[in-house]
N, C-alpha and C positions, 0 to 999 in steps of 0.2 A: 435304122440299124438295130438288131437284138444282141444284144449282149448276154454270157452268161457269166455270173462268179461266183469261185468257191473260195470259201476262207474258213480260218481256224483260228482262235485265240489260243495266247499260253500265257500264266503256267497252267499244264493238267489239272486238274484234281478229279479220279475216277470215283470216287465216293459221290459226289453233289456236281451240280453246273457251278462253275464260278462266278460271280456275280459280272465280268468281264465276257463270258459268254454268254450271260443270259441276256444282257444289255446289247450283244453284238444278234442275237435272234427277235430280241424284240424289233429292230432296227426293219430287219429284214420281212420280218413276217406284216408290220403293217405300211409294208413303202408300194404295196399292190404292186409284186411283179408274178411273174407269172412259176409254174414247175420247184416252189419251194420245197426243197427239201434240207433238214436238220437231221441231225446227227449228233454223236456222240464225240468224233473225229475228226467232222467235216463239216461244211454247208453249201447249199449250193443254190443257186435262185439263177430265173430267166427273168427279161423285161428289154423294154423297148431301154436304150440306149441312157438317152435323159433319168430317167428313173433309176434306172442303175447306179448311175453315176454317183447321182443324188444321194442314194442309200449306203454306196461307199466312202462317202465324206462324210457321212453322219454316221456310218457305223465304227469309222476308223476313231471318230471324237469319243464315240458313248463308250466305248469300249479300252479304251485308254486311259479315259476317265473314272472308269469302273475298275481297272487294276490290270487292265494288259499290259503283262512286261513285252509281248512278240505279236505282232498279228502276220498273220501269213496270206497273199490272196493272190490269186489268179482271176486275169478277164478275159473273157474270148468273146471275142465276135462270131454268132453263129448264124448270123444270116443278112442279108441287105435287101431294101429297097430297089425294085428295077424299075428303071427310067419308063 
């Protein structure tokens, strides 16, 4: 199964990255999924399932632990294996 997710830490800060989102990109950019994209806003990454998953339990830690008072994420399933 491919999974996609997008997530965002808070609080803002439009001046700099907050060290809660830079920790929540780092996470993302070396978990090898696939269609990474960062943002300002937003983030969004693809990957087989497993991988996913993986990067959202480690991003939800690193990022929390770096000073996310909110994390916000969405997962969708964008495609499956046929039998």
């Amino acid at each position: 199964m491919r999974l996609r997710v997008e997530f965002t830490t808070e609080p803002f800060d439009l001046e700099e990255a907050p060290a809660h989102a830079v920790a929540a990109r780092e996470v993302i950019q070396k978990a090898q999924l696939d269609a990474v994209d960062v943002g300002p806003f937003g983030n969004t990454a693809e990957g087989e399932a497993d991988r996913v998953l993986a990067a959202v339990g480690e991003l939800l830690r690193d990022s929390l632990e770096a000073g996310a008072t909110r994390v916000s994420l969405q997962v969708n399933v964008i495609g499956r294996e046929t039998p």
